[in-house]
C-alpha positions in Angstrom: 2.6 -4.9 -4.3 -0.7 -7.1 -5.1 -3.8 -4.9 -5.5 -6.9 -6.9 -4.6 -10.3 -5.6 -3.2 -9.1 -6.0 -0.1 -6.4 -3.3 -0.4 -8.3 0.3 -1.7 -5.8 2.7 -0.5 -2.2 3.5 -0.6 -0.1 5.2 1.5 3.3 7.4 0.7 6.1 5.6 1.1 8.9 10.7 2.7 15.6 17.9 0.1 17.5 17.0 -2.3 19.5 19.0 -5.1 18.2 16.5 -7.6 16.1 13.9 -8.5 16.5 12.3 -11.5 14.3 9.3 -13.3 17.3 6.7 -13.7 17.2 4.7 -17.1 19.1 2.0 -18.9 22.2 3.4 -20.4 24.3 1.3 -22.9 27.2 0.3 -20.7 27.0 3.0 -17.9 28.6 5.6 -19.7 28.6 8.7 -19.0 29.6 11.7 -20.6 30.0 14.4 -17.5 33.0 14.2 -14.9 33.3 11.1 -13.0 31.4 11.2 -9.2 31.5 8.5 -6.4 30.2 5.2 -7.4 26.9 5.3 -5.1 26.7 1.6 -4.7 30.3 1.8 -3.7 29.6 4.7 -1.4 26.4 2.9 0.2 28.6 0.1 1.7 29.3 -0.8 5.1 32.1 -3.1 4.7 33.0 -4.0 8.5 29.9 -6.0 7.7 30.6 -9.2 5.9 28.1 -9.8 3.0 27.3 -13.9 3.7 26.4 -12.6 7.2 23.8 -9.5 6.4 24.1 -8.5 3.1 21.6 -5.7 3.7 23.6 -4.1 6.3 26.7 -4.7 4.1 24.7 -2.8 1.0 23.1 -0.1 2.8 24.9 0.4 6.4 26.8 3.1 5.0 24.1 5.3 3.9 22.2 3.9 6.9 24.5 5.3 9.7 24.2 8.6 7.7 20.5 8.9 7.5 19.2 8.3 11.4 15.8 8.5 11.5 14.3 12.0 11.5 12.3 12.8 14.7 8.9 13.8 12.7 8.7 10.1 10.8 8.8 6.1 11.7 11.0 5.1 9.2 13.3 6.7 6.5 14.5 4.9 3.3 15.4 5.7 -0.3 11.3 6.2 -0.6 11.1 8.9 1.4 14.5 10.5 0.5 12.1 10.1 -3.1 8.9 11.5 -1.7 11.2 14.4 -0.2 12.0 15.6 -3.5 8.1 15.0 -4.8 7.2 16.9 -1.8 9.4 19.9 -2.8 7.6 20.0 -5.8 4.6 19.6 -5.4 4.8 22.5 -2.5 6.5 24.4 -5.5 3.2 23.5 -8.0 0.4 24.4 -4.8 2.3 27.5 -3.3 1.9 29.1 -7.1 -1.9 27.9 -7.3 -2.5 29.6 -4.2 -1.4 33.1 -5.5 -3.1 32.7 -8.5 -5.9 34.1 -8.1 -6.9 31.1 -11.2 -10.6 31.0 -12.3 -13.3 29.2 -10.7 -13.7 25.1 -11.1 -10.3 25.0 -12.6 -8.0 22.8 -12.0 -5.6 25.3 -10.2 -7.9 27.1 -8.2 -8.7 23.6 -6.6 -5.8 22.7 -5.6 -4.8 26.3 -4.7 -7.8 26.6 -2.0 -7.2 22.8 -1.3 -3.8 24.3 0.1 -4.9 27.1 1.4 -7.2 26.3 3.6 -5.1 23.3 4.8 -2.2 25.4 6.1 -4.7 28.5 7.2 -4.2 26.7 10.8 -5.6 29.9 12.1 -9.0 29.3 10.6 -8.6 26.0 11.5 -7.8 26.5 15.4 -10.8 29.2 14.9 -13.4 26.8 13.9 -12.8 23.9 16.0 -15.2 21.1 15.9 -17.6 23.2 13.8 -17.2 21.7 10.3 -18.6 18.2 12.0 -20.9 20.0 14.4 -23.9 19.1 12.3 -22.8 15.6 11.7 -22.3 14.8 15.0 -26.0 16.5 16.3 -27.3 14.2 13.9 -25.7 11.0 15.7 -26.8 12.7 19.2 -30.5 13.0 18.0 -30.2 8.8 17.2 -33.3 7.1 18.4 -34.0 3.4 16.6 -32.0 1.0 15.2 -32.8 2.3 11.5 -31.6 6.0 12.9 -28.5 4.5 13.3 -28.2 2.5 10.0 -29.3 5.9 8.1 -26.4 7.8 10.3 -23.7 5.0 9.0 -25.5 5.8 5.3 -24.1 9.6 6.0 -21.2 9.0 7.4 -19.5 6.0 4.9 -19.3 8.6 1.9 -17.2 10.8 4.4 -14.7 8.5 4.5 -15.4 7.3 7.9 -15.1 3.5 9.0 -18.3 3.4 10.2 -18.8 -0.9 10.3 -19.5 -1.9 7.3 -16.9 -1.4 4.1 -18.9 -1.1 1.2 -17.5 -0.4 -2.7 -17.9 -1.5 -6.1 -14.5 -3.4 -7.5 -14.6 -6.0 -10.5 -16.2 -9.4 -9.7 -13.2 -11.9 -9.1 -14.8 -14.7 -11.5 -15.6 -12.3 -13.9 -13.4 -9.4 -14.4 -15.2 -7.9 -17.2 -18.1 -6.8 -14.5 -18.4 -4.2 -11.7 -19.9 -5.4 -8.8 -20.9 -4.1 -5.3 -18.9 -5.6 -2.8 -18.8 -5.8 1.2 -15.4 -6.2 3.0 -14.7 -6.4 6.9 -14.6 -2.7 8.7 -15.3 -0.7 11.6 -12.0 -1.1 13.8 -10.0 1.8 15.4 -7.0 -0.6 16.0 -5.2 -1.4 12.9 -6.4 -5.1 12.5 -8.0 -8.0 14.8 -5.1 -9.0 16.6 -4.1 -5.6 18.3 -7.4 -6.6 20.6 -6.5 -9.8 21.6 -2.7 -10.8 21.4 -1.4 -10.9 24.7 2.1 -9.7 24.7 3.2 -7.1 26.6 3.6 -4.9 23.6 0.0 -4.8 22.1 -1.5 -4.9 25.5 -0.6 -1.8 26.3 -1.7 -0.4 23.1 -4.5 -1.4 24.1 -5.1 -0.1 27.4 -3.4 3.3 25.5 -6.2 3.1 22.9 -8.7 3.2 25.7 -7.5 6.2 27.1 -7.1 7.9 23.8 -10.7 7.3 22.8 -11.5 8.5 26.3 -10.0 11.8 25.7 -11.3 12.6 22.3 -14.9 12.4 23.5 -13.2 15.1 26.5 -12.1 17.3 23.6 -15.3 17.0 22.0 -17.3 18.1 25.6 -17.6 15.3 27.9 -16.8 15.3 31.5 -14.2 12.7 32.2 -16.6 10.2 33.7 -18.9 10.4 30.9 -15.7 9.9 28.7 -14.7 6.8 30.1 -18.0 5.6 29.5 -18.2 6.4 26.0 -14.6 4.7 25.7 -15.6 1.7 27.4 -18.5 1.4 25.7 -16.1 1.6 21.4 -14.0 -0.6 22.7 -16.6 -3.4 23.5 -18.3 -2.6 20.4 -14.7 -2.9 18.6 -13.3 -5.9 20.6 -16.9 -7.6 19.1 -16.1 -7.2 15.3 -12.6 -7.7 15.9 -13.5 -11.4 17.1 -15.6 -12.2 14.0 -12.6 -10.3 11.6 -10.4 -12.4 9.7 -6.9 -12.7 10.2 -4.2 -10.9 7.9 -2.9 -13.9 6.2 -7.0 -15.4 5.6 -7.6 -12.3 3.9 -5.0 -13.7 1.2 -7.4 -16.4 0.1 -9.3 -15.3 -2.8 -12.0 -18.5 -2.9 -12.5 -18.0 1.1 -13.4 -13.4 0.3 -15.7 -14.5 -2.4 -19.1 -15.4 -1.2 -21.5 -14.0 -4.3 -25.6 -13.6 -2.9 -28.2 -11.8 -4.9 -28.9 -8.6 -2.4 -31.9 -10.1 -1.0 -30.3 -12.8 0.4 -28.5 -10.1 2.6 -30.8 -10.7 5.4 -30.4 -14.2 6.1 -26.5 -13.1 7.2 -28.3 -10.2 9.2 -32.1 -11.5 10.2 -33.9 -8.9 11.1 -32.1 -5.7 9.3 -34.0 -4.7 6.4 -30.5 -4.0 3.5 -32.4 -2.6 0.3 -33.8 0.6 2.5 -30.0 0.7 3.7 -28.0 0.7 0.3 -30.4 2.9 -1.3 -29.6 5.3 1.4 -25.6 4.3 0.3 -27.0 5.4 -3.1 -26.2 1.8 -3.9 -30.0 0.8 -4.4 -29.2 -0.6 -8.1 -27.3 -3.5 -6.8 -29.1 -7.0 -6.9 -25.9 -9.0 -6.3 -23.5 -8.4 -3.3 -19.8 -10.0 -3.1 -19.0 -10.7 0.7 -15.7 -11.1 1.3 -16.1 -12.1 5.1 -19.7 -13.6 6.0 -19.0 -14.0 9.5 -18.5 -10.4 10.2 -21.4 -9.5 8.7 -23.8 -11.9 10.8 -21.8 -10.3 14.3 -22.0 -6.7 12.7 -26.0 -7.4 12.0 -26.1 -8.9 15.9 -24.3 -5.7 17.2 -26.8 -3.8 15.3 -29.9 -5.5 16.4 -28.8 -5.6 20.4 -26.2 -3.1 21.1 -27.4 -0.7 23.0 -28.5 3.0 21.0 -26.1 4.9 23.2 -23.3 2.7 22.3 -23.9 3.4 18.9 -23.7 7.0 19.3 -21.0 6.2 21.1 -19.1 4.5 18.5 -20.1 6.5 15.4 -19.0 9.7 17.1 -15.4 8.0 17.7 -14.9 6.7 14.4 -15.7 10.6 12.7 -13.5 12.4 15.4 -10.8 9.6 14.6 -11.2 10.2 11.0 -11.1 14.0 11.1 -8.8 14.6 14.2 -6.4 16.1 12.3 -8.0 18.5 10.3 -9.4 20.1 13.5 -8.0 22.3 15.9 -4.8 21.6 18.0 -6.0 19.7 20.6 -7.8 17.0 18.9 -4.5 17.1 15.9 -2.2 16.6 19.0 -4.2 14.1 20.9 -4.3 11.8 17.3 -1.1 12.1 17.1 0.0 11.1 20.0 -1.3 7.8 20.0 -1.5 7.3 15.9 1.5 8.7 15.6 4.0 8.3 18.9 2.4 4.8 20.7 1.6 3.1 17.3 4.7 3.9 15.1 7.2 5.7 17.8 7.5 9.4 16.2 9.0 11.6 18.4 7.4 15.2 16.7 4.4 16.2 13.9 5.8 15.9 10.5 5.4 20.0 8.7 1.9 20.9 8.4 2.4 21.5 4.8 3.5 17.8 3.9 0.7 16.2 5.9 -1.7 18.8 3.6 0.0 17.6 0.5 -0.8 13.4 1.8 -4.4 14.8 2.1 -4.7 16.6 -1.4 -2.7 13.4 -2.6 -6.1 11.5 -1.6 -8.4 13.8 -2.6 -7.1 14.8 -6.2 -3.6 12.7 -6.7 -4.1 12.8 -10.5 -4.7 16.9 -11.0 -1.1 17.1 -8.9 -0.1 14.0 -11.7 -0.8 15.7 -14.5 1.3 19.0 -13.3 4.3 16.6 -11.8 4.8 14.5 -15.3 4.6 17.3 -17.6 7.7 18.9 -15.5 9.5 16.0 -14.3 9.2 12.9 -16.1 9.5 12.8 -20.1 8.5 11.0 -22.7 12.3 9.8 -23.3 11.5 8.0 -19.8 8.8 6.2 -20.5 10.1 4.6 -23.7 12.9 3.4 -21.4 11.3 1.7 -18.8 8.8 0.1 -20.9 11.8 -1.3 -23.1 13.1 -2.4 -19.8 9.4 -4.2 -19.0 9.4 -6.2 -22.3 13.6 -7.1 -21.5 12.5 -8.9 -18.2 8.9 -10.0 -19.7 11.4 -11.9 -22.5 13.4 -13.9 -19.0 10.1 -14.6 -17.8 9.1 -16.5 -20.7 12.7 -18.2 -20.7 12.2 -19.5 -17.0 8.3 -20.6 -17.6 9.8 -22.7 -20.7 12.4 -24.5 -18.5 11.0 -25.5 -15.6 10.9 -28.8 -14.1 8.1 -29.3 -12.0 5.3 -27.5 -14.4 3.6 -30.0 -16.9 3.5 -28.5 -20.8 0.1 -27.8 -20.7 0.3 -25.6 -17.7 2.9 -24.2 -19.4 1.4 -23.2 -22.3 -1.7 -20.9 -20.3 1.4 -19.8 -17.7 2.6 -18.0 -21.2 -0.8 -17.0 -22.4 -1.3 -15.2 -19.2 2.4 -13.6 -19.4 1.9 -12.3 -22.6 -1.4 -10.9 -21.8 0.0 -8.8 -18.7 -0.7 -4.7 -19.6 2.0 -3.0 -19.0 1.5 0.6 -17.5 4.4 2.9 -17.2 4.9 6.2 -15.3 1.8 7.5 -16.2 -2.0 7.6 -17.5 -2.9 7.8 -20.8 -6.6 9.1 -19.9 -6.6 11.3 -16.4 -9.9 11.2 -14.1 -12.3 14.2 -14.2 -12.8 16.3 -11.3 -14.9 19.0 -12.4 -18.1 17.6 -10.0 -15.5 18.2 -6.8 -16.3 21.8 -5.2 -12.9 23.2 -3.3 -13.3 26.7 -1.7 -11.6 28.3 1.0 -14.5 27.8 3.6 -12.7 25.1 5.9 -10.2 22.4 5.2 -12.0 20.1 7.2 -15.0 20.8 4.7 -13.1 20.0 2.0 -11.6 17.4 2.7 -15.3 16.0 3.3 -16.5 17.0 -0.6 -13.4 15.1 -1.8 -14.1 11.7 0.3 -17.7 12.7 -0.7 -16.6 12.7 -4.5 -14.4 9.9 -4.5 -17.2 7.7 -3.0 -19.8 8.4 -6.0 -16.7 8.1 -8.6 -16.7 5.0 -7.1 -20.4 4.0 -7.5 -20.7 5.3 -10.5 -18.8 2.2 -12.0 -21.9 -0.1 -11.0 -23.4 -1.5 -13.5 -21.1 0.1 -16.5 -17.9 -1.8 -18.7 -14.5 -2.1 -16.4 -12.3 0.7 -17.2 -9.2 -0.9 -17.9 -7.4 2.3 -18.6 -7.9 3.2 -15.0 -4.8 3.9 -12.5 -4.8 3.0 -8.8 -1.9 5.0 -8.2 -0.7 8.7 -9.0 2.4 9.3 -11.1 4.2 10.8 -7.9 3.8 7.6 -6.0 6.8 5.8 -4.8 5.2 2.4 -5.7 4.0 -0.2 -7.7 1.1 -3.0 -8.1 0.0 -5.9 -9.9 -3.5 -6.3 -10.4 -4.9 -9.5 -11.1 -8.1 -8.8 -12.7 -6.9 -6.1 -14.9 -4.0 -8.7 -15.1 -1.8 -5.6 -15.3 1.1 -4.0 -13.7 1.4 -0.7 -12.7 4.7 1.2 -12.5 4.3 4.7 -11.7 6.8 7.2 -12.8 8.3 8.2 -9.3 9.1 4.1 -8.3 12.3 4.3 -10.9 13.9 7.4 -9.0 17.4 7.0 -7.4 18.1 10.2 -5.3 21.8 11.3 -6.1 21.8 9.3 -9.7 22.1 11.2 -12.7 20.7 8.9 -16.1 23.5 9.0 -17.4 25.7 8.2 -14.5 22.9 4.4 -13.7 24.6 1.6 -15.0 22.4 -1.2 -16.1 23.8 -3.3 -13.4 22.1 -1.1 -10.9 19.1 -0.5 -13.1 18.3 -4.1 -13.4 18.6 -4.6 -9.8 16.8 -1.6 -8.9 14.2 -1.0 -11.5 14.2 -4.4 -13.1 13.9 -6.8 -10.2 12.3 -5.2 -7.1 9.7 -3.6 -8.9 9.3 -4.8 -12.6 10.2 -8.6 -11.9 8.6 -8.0 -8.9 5.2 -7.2 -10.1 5.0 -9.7 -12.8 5.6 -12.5 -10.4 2.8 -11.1 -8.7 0.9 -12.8 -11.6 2.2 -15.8 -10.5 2.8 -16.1 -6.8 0.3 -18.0 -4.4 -2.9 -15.4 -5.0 -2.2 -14.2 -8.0 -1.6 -17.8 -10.1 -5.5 -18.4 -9.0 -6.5 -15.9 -11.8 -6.4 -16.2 -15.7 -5.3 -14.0 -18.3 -8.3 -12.6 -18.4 -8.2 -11.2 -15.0 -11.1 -14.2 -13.2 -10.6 -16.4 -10.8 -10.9 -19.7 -12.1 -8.4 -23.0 -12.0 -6.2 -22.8 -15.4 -3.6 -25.3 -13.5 -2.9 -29.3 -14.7 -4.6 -31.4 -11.9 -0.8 -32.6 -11.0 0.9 -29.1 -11.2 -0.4 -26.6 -8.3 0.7 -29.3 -5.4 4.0 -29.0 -7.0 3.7 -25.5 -6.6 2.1 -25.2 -3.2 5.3 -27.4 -1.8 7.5 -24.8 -3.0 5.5 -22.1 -1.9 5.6 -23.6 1.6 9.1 -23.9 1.3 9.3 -20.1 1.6 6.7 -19.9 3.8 8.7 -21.7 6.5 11.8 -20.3 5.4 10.0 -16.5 6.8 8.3 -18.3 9.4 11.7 -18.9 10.9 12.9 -15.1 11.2 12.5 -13.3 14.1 12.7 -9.3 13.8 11.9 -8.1 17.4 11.7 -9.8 21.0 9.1 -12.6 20.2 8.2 -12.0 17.4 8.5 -13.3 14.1 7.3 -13.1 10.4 4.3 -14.3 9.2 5.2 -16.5 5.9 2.1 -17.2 5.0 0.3 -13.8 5.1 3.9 -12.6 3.5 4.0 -15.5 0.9 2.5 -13.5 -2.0 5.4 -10.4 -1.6 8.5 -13.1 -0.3 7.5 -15.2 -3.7 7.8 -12.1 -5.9 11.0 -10.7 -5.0 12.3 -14.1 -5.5 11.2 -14.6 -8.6 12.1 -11.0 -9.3 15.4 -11.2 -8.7 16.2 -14.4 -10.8 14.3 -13.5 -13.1 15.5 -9.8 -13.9 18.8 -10.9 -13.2 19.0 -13.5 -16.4 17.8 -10.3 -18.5 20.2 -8.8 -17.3 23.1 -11.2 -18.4 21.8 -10.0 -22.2 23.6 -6.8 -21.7 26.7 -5.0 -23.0 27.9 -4.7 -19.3 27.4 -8.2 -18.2 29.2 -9.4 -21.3 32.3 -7.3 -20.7 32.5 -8.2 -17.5 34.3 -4.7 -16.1 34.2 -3.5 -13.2 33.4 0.1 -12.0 33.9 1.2 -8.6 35.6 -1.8 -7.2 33.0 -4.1 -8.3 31.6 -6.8 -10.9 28.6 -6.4 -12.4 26.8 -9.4 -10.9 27.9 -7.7 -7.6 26.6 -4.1 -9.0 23.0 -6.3 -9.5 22.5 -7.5 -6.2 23.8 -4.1 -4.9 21.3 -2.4 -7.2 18.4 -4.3 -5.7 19.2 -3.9 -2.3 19.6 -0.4 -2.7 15.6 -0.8 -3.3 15.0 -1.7 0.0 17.6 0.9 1.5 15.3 1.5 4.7 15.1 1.6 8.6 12.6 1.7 10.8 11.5 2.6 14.5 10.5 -0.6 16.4 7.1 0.6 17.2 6.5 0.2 13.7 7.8 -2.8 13.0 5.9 -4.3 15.6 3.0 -3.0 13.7 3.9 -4.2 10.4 4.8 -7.4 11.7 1.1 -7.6 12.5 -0.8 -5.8 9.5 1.5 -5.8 6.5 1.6 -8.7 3.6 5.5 -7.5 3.1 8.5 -8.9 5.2 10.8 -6.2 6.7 13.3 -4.4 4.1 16.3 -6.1 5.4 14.5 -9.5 5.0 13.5 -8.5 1.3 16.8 -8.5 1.2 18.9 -11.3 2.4 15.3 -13.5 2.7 15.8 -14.0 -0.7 19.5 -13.8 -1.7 19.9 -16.9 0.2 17.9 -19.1 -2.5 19.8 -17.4 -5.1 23.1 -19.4 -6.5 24.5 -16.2 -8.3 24.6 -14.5 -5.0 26.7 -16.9 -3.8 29.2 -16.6 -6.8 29.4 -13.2 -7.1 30.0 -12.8 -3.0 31.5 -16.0 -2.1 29.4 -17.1 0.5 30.1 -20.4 2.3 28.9 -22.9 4.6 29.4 -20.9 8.0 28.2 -17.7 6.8 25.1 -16.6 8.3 23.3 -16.4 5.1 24.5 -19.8 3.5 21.5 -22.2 3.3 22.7 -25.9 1.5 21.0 -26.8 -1.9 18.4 -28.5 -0.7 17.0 -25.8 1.8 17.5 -23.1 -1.0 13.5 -22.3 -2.6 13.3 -22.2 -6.8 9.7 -21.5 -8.1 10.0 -19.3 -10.9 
């Protein structure tokens, strides 16, 4: 995953006897009774690999695993996040008994708990805990009533228009800087309000009826409802126009429009900022970032001509959207049903106590961190993996040195920034504070409120003060990973090297390197490298550090893949977006080459043996596919199709196996084989 400022939150990728942190083991040895070879178990070998090597990898498990009815997809991620889940539940259920002393650390996340399966209170108390918020958007009267209201409700979490935050200053990373980013839309991004395929149009005329019966749940009569409804989606289908599209957000010159605060008003003429961003608690800030200019002159328009009741309108959809479902059942239900069953195809609610563990995951991730390290994840680990980092980190280097289409000098700073890249392994050195966060058992709506309220000023605070380069964007438990490339850093939490089922003794490094070592460690390094991430120095700022000659050598090659995804189609019409998936197609590419010549340093490779049935080249490739071992309902494919910078698992997969030579050794795929692309279609960057 790349982190820019674009991308500010995560989400989960969802029992099982066991799981175990996999690590490198001389040789695959191990010392307990032999088991099933997992790879070899995995297979589905009525499928021939130079046709769908994905299928052929993971069928087996595949036909094995059908997609529970509570979720959209289900993978080797949420087979993961099962098992974190179980614990977790294990950690909260004894925090909840505890009876532990105020402001600690376990009484938080005990009533955090509490109240969010206590769905009795929560039935009981209906639309109370935003009753005063929502009087307040009633008694709206001017223009500046309704900027104050968006002042209130932004620290709550909610997507009220504008998406202010403070994130490092792309051209100089050593600087915290307020920033203002596209917002405001109910829909998941710009497109779901104008394509015109069948698909997405009724999603659309679905999304209209939805917002029509929240505002019934919430009191209106049904005429009144469709008013209200009518009157968001206008408001909506007006910012969507003047948002950028997924792939535009990927252009980190294009997001970075720097203006002394002042200057704010000749985007919005009229609107009167400084009273506004003091009321954000923001009224320090003399220079604003704006990533998208355009939607802040439309957003300014709307503001100064919409009418007041649409406002109302529109800021009491966006906080019942946000805290639908920590209300009572109807408005829960209702959420769901289009969040949850139109958008992504769900047939059922996933437990109540899971979707209360997502929430305390957002509110304090790195209290449940601390707990979930200490019992599950050892020091021992961590040395492993990061020996692992500095294996691949030593390929890198190798394939920077010998490649033939970047001059020496670009060279030269390509290795600089390598070597600079921080390293962070399963865990934080320093953990974030949350002693200002109040939890009580008063309402889980409530909060949940204090804890968006508390994350918001964490995140101010950083105005104006040094970049915290210790900092994580992810939790320990996370089944993830990112590069970010003004930290210059990757980030490999402790959950991503988890194979359910795999004993550390019994993960060969064949597996490991495919698993661990290209499709996340590779992975994220590349991420350095691909078509965003090669725009920033080693220090983290945007700035050109290419020979004049070099990046159109690059950018050919980088279109290369770009039409190479362009020309996959996943689901009726449509297709792949190479260019807004460039970024995530580049790095597994270069992950897997890259991870697979450190692997061909090891014991294993060298001896050449082969354990259940197959070679270690073969137990690579197997390894990395076994990363991607997902499916997925086609309503949310069709969504990610349409919002998401990654290609669809089984593309991760045979997308990039097709560019890779060894892959066609160790399988023996030929011309014919749906797979096989000639020499001179097959894409080499890194």
């Amino acid at each position: 995953m790349f982190f820019s400022a674009s991308l500010r939150r995560w989400l989960l990728a969802a029992p099982l006897a066991a799981l175990t942190f996999t690590a490198c083991q001389p040789g695959g040895k191990s010392s307990g009774p032999a088991r099933p070879d997992l790879l070899q178990a995995n297979l589905d070998t009525t499928v021939r690999p130079g046709d769908d090597f994905f299928t052929y990898a993971n069928g087996g498990w595949l036909k094995k695993h059908p997609i529970p009815a509570s979720e959209s997809s289900w993978g080797i991620g949420k087979e993961v996040q099962n098992e974190v889940y179980a614990r977790l539940r294990s950690l909260n259920e004894e925090a909840a008994q505890a009876n532990a002393a105020a402001g600690t650390n376990q009484q938080k996340i005990g009533d955090f708990y509490a109240t969010g399966l206590d769905s009795a209170t929560v039935e009981k108390q209906g639309l109370a805990p935003l009753k005063p918020e929502l009087d307040r958007l009633a008694a709206i009267q001017s223009v500046a009533d309704v900027q104050a209201a968006i002042a209130r409700l932004i620290p709550l979490g909610v997507d009220a228009l504008i998406g202010p935050y403070v994130g490092q200053d792309a051209k100089n990373s050593d600087k915290m800087a307020l920033q203002l980013w596209q917002a405001g839309l109910g829909l998941p991004n710009r497109d779901y309000y104008f394509n015109k395929d069948s698909r997405t149009a009724n999603i659309r005329r679905e999304y209209g009826r939805h917002v029509a019966r929240m505002f019934q749940l919430m009191g209106q009569d049904s005429v009144a409802a469709q008013a209200s409804s009518a009157r968001v989606v206008a408001l909506e289908t007006a910012l969507a126009k003047s948002s950028r599209k997924l792939e535009a957000l990927r252009d980190p010159y294009a997001n970075y429009n720097k203006m002394a605060v002042r200057d704010l008003s000749k985007l919005t003429p009229g609107l009167d900022w400084q009273p506004w961003l003091t009321q954000l608690e923001l009224g320090k800030a003399d220079t604003v970032i704006v990533g998208q200019p355009e939607f802040y002159r439309e957003a300014g328009r709307q503001l100064r001509t919409a009418p007041l009741d649409t406002w109302k309108a529109y800021l009491q959809w966006q906080l019942l959207h946000t805290y639908a479902d920590k209300l009572s059942r109807a408005f829960d239900q209702e959420n769901f049903r289009f969040y949850g069953t139109i958008l992504q195809g769900r047939k059922e609610q996933r437990a109540r106590w899971k979707r209360v563990l997502d929430e305390e995951e957002n509110a304090m991730g790195e209290i449940l961190g601390q707990l979930f390290v200490k019992e599950y994840f050892k020091p021992e680990a961590k040395q492993r993996y990061d020996k692992l980092v500095d294996n691949v980190v030593v390929s890198f280097r190798q394939h920077i040195n010998k490649l033939d289409w970047m001059s020496d000098s670009t060279k030269q700073k390509a290795l600089v920034k390598l070597g600079k890249i921080t390293k962070k392994v399963g865990y934080p050195d320093k953990w974030k504070d949350y002693s200002a966060l109040t939890i009580d058992r008063s309402s889980y709506a409530q909060n949940v409120m204090r804890a968006r309220q508390w994350a918001y000023r964490y995140n101010l605070s950083k105005l104006g003060k040094p970049v915290d380069r210790t900092e994580w964007g992810m939790t320990p438990q996370t089944y993830n990973a990112y590069y970010n490339p003004s930290n210059n850093e990757i980030v490999l939490p402790a959950a991503i090297f988890a194979i359910p089922g795999l004993a550390d003794a019994d993960a060969d490094d064949a597996t490991i390197y495919g698993y661990a070592g290209a499709s996340t460690i590779g992975h994220e390094l590349t991420h350095g490298f691909d078509d965003e991430g090669s725009q920033f120095d080693e220090k983290g700022n945007l700035r050109n550090w290419w020979a004049k000659t070099d990046r159109p050598r690059f950018n050919q090659r980088v279109n290369g893949i770009v039409r190479q995804f362009n020309g996959y189609q996943v689901l009726d019409s449509l297709h792949i977006n190479g260019k807004a998936t460039a970024g995530e197609n580049i790095a597994d590419l270069g992950g897997i080459v890259i991870a697979l010549d450190a692997f061909k340093q090891t014991e294993q490779y060298r001896k050449g043996e082969k354990i259940g049935g197959l070679t270690p080249t073969q137990r690579y490739f197997l390894g990395y596919a076994l990363g991607w071992q997902n499916h997925q309902r086609d309503e949310v494919l069709a969504q990610r199709i349409l919002t998401d910078v990654h290609s669809p698992a089984n593309y991760r997969v045979n997308g990039p196996f097709a560019d890779v030579p060894e892959f066609y050794e160790a399988f023996g795929v030929k011309p014919g084989d749906k797979l096989y692309r000639p020499d001179s279609a097959r894409v080499k960057i890194w």
